[in-house]
N, C-alpha and C positions, 0 to 999 in steps of 0.2 A: 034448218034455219035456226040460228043460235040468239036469244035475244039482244037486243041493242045492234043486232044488223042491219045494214038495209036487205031487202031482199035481194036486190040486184048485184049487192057485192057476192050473196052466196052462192048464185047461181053456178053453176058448173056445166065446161064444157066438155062433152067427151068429142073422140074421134076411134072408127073402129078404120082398121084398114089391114089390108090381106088376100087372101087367097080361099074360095068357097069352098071349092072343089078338093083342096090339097087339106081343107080342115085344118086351117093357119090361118090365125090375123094377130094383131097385136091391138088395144086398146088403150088410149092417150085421154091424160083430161091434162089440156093444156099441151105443156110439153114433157110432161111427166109420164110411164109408161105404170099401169094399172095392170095389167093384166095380158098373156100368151098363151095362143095355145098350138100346138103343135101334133101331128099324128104320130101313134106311138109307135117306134120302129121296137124289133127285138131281133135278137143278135141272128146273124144270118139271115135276113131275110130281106127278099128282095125287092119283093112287093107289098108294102103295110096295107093293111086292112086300113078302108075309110071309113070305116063306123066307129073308129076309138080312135080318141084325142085325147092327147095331156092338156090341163085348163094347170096354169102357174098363174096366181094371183101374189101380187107383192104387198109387200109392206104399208101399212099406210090407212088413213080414214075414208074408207072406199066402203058401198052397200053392195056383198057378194051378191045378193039377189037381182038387184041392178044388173052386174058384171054377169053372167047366168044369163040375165033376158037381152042387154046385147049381142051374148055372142048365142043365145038359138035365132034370133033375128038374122042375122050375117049369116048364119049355116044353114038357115031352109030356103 
């Protein structure tokens, strides 16, 4: 909250959407994309372990720890 705001303009809306099981979703505030994450393949291999995931946060005035507590939210 920044002052001379209203509160209402600052509020933000996220949007998580994805896949649980596959440890994939993508995170949206607005129509803007915050944040991915993806399971981590390595070379040859056929079957990726589900306990590792790449988390790709982009650019931008976003609170990582926010980002973090959506996506253990969506994964358990």
């Amino acid at each position: 909250f920044l002052a001379g705001e209203d509160s209402a303009d600052s509020a933000c809306d996220f949007k998580v959407k994805g896949f649980p099981f596959q440890r994939s979703c993508t995170i949206y505030r607005g129509n803007e994309i915050v944040a991915e994450t993806s399971l981590m393949y390595k070379l040859h291999q056929l079957m990726p372990k589900r306990g590792k995931f790449r988390l790709t946060i982009f650019p931008g005035p976003v609170d990582h720890a926010l980002v973090a507590a959506l996506i253990v939210i969506f994964l358990d």
